[in-house]
KEKEKOL-403252 format. One record per residue: residue in three letters; x, y, z of N, C-alpha, C, O, CB in turn. Coordinates in Angstrom, 1 decimal, decimal comma, always signed. Atoms other than C-alpha are relative to their C-alpha. Glycine has a CB too. Example, Ala and Ser with C-alpha at 12.3 -4.5 7.8 and 13.67 -1.06 7.14 Angstrom:
! residues 2
{atom Ala {+0,9 -1,2 +0,0} {+12,3 -4,5 +7,8} {+0,9 +1,2 +0,0} {+1,9 +1,2 +0,7} {-1,0 +0,0 +1,2}}
{atom Ser {-0,9 -1,1 +0,0} {+13,7 -1,1 +7,1} {-0,8 +1,1 +0,8} {-0,3 +2,2 +0,9} {+0,4 +0,5 -1,4}}
This chain:
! residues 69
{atom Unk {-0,5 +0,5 -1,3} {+115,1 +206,7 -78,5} {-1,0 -0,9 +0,6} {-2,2 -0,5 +0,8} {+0,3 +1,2 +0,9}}
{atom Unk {+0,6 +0,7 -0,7} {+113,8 +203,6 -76,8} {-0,1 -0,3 +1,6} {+1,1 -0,4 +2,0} {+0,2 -0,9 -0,6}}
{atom Unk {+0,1 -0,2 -1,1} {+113,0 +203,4 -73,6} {-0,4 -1,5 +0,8} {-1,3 -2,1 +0,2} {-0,8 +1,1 +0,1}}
{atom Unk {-0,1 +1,6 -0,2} {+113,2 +199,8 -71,6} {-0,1 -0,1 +1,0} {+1,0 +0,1 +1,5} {+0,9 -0,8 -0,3}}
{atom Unk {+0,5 +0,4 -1,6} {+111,6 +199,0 -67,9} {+0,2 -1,1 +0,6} {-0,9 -1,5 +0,8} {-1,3 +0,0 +0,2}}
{atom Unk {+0,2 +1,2 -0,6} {+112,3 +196,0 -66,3} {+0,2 +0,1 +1,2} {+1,1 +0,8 +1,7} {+0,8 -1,0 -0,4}}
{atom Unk {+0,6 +0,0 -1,4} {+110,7 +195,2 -62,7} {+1,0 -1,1 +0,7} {+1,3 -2,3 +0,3} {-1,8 -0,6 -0,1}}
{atom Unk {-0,4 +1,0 -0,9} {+112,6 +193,7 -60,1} {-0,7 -0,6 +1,0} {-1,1 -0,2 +2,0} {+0,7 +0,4 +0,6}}
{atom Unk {+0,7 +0,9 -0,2} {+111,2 +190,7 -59,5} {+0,3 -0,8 +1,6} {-0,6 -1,1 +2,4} {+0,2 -0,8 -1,4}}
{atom Unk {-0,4 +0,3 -1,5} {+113,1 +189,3 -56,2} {+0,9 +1,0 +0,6} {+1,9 +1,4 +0,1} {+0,7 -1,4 +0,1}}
{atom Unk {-1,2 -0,2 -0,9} {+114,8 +190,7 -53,6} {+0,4 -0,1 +1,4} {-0,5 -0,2 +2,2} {+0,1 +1,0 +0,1}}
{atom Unk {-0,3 +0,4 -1,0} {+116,6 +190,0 -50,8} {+0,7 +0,5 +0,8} {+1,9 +0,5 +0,5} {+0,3 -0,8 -0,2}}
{atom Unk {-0,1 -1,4 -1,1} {+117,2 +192,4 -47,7} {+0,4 -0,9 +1,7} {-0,3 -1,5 +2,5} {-2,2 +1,2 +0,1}}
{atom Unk {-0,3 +0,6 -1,6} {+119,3 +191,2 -44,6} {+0,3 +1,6 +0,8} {+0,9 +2,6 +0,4} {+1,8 -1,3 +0,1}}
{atom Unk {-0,1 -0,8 -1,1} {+118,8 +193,4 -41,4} {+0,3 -0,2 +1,4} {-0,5 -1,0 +1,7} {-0,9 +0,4 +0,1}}
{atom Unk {-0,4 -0,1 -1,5} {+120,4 +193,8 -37,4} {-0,2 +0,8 +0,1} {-0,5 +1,7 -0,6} {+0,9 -0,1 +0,6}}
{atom Unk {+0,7 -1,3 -1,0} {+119,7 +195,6 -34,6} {+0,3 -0,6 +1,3} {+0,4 -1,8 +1,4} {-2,0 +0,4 -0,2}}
{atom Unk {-0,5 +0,4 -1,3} {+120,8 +195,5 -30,9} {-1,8 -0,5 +0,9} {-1,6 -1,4 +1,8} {+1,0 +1,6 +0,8}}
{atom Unk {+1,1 -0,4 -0,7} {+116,6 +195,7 -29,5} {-0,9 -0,8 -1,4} {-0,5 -0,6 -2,6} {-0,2 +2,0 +0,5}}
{atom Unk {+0,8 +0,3 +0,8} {+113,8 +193,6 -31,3} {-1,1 +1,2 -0,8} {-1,7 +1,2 -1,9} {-0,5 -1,0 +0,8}}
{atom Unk {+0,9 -0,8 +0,8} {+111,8 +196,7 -31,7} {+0,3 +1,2 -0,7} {-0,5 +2,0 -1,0} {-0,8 +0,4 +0,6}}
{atom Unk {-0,7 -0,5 +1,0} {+114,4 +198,6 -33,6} {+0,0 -0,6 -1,4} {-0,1 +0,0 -2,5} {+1,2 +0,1 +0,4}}
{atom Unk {+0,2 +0,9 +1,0} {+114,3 +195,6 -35,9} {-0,8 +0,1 -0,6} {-0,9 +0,2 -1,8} {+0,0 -1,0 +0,2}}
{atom Unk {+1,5 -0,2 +0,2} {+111,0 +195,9 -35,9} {-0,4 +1,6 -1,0} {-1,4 +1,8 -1,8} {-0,7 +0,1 +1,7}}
{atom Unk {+0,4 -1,5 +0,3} {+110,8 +199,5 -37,1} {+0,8 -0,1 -1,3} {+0,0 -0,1 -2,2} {+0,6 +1,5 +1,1}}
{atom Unk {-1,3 +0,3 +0,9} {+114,2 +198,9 -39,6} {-1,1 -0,7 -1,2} {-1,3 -0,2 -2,3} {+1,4 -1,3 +0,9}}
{atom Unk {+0,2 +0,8 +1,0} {+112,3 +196,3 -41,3} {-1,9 +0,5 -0,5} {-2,2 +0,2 -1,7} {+0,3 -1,6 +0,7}}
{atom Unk {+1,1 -0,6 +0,2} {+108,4 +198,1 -41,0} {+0,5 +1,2 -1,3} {+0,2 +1,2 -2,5} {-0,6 +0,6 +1,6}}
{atom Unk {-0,7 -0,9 +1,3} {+110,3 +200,8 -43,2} {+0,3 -0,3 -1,2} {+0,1 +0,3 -2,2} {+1,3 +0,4 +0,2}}
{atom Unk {-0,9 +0,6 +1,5} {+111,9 +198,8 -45,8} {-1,5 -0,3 -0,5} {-1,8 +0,3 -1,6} {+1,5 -1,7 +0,1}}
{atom Unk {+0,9 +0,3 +0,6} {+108,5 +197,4 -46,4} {-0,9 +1,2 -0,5} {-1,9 +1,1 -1,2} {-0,6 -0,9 +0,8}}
{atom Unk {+1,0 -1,5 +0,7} {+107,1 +201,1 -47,1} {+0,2 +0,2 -1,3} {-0,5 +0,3 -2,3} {+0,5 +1,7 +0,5}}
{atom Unk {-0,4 -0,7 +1,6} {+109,4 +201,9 -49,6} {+0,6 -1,0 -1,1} {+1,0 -0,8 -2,2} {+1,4 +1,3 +0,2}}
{atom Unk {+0,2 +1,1 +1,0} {+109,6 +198,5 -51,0} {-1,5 -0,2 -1,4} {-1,6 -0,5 -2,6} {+0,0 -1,2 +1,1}}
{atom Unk {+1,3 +0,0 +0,7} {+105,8 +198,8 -51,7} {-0,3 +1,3 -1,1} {-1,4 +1,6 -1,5} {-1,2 +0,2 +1,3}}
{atom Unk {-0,5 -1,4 +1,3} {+106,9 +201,9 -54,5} {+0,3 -0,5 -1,0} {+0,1 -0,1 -2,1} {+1,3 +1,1 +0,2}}
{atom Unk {-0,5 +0,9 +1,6} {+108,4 +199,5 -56,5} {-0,4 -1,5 +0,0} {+0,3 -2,5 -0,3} {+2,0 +0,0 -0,4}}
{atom Unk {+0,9 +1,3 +0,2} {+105,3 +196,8 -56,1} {+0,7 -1,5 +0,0} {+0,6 -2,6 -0,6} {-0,6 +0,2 -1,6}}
{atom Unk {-0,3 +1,3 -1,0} {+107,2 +194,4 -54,0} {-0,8 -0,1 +1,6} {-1,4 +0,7 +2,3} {+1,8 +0,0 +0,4}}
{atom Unk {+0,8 +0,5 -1,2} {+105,9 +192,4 -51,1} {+0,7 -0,9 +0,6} {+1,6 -1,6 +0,1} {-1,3 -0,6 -0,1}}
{atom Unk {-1,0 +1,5 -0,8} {+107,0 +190,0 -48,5} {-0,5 -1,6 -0,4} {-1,6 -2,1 -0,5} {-0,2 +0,0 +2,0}}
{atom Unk {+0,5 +1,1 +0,2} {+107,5 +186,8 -49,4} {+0,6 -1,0 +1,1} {+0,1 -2,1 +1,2} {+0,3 -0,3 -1,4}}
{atom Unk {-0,4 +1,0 -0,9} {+109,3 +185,1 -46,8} {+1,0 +0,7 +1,1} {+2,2 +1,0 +0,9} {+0,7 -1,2 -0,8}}
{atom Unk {-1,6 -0,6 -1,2} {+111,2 +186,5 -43,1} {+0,4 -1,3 +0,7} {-0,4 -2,2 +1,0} {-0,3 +1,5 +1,6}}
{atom Unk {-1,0 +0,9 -1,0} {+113,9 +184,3 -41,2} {+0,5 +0,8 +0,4} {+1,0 +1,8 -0,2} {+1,1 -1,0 -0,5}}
{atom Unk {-0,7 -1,0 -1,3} {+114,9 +185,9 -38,2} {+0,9 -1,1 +0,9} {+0,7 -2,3 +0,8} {-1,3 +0,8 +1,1}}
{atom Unk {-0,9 +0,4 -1,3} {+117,5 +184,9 -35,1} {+0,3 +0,7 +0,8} {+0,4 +1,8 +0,4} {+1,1 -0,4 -0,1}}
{atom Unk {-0,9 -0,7 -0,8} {+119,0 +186,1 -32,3} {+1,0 -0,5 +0,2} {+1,0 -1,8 +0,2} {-0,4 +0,4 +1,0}}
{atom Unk {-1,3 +0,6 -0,7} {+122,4 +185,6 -31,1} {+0,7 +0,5 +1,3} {+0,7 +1,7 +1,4} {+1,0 +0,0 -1,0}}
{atom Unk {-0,4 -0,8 -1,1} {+124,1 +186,3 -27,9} {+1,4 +0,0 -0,1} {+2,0 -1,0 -0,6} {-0,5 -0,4 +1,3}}
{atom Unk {-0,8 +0,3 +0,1} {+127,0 +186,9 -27,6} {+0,8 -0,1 +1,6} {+0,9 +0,9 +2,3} {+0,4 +0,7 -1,1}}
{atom Unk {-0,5 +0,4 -0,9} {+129,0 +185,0 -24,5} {+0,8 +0,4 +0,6} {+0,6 +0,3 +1,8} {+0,4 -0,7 -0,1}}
{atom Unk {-0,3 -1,1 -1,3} {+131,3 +187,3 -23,0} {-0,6 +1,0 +0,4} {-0,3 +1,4 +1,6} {+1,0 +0,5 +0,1}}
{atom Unk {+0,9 -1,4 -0,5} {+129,0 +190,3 -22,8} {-1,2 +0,1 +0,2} {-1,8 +1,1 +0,6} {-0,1 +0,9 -0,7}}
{atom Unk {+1,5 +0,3 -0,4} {+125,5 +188,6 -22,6} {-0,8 +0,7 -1,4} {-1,9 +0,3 -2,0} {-0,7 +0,8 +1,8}}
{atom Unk {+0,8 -0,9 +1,1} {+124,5 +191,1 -25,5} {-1,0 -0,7 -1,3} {-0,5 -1,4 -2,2} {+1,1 +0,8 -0,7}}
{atom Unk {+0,6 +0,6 +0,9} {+122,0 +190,1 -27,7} {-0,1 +0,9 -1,6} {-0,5 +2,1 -1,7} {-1,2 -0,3 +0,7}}
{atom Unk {+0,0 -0,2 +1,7} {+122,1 +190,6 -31,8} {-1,4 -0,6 -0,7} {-1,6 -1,8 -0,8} {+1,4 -1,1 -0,8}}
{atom Unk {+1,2 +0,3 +0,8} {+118,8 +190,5 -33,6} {+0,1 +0,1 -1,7} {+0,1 +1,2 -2,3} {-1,1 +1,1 +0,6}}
{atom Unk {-0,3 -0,2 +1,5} {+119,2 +189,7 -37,3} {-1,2 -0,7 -0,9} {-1,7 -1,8 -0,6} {+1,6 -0,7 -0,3}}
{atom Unk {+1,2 +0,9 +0,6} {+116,4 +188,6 -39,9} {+0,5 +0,3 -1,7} {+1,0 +1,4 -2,0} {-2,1 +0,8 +0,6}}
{atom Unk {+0,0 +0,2 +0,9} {+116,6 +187,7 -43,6} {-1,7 +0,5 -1,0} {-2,7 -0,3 -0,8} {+0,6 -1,2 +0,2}}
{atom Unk {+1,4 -0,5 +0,8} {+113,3 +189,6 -46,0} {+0,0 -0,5 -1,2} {+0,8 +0,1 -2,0} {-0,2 +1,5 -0,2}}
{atom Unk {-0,2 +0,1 +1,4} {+113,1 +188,2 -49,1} {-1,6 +0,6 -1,1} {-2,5 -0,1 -1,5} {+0,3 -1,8 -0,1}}
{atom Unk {+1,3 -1,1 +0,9} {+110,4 +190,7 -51,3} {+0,3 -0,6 -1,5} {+1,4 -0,8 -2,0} {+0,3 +2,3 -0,1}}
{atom Unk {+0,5 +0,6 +1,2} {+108,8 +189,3 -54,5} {-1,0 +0,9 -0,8} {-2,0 +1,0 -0,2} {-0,5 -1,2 +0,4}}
{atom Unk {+0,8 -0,6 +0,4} {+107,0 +191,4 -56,9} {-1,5 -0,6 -0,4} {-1,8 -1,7 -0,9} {+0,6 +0,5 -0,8}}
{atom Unk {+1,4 +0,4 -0,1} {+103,4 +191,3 -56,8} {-0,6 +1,0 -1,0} {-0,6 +2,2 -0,5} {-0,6 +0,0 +1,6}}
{atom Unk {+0,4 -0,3 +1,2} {+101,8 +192,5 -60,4} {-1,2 -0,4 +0,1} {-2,0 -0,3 -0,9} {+0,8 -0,5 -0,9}}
């Protein structure tokens, strides 16, 4: 029986949240248990959006984790 590892090399993690420091926490997390399977950040894009009849604001950011070997 052979046995065959291959490392995921990119990934790419979209996250929201109503409060920036939910976001904040959401995305502090992912980076924990990303760092288990020897990824790292390689690039965030974030936005907010509001939305016009209710003023509410939407906090959304793009992570893209790259393995670091």
């Amino acid at each position: 029986m052979e046995l065959h590892l291959d490392f995921i090399e990119d990934k790419v993690e979209f996250f929201e949240a109503s409060e920036l420091s939910k976001l904040e926490a959401i995305i502090q997390e992912k980076i924990e248990q990303n760092k288990a399977l020897l990824l790292r950040i390689h690039h965030v894009s974030h936005q907010v959006n509001i939305d016009p009849s209710s003023g509410k604001r939407l906090y959304s950011a793009v992570v893209h984790f790259r393995y670091k070997g």
